[in-house]
N, C-alpha and C positions, 0 to 999 in steps of 0.2 A: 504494500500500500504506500502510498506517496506521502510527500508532508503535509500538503492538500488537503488529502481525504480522511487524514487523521485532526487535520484543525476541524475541520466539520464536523468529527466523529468525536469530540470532545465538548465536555460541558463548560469549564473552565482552562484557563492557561498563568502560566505564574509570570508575571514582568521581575525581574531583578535589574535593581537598578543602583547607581551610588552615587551619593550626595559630593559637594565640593572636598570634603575633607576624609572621600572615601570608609562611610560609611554605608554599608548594605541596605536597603530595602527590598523586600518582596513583595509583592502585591498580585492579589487574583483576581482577574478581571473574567466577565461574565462574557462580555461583546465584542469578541475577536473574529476575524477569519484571514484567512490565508488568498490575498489578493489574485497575485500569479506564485510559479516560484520562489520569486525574487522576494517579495516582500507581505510581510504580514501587516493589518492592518489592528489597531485595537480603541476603544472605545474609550472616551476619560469620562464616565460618567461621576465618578465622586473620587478622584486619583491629583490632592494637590501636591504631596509627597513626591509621589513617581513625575508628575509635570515639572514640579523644581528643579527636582536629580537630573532628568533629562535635559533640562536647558543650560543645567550646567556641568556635567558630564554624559554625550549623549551614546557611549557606548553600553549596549542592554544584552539581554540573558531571558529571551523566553521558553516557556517548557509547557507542554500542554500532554497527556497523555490519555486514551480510553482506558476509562477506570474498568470496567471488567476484562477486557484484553491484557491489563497493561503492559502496554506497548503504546509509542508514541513518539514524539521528538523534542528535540533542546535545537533550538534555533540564535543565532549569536549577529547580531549585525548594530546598524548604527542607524539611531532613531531621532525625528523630529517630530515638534508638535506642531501639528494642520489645524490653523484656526479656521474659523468659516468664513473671512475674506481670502484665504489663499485657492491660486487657481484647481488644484485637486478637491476640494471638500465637497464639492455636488457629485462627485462619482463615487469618494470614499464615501460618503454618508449612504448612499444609494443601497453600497455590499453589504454597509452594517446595519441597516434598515431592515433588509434582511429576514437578519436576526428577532429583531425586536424593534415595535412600532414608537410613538414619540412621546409613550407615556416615561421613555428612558430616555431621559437630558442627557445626551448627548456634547457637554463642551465643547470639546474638542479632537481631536484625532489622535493617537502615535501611528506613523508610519518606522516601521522598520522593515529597512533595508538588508535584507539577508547576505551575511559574510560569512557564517558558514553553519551547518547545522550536522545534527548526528540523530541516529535511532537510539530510543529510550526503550531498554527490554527490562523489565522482571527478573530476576535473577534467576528464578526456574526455568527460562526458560534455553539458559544454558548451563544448567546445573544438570539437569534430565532430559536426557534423550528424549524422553516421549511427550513432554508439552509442546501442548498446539493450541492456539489461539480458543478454539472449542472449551478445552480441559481446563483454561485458563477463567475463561467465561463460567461455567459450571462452578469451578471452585469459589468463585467470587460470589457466586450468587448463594451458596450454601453459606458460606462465611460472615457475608450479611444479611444474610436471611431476607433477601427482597426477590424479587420476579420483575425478569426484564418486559 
């Protein structure tokens, strides 16, 4: 599966970010999706932390993974924030619209630029031979007792 089809196959994603004096923040944002490739797009709905960090360090760390699969990706690029005068915000807002209609305030944007990303596996699933995405789903679902 792509990194795509895993942004969409995900409920949340985590933004890592760090302040001037490189301090960590993480934050989970709700309103993400995977533009093209290149670049992921994410929602500032209530994010003044992550907005600050970013304007003044804009290299970021996000990670989104399917919680019963898990499996997923860590995506590493350099990010700006898209207010609603800048010439992209009627197309991003369109992707992240999406998602969720205008009952979600929507601020502003992060666009990040993908510099490089990796796959997110489960440790079992190279611990044991015989996990498969299936075996992986089932067990989660037993573990927390829900039904997909």
């Amino acid at each position: 599966m792509t990194m795509k089809e895993y942004a969409e196959k995900s409920v949340l994603c985590w933004l890592a970010t760090v302040d001037k004096d490189l301090m960590p923040n993480v934050s989970p944002k709700e309103l993400f999706t995977a533009l093209d490739d290149d670049t992921l797009l994410i929602a500032n709905v209530a994010s003044p932390i992550s907005e600050k960090n970013i304007l003044s360090n804009n290299k970021v760390c996000v990670s989104f993974v399917e919680i019963f699969e898990q499996r997923g990706f860590k995506v590493k690029g350099i990010a700006r924030v898209i207010v609603p005068e800048s010439t992209e915000w009627t197309v991003y807002l369109a992707a992240l619209r999406k998602l969720a209609d205008e009952r979600y305030p929507i601020k502003n944007i992060f666009e990040v630029k993908i510099t490089s990303s990796a796959r997110i596996l489960a440790p079992s699933y190279f611990l044991f031979s015989e996990t498969t995405p299936e075996s992986q789903i089932e067990s989660a679902l037993k573990t927390y007792k829900v039904r997909r």
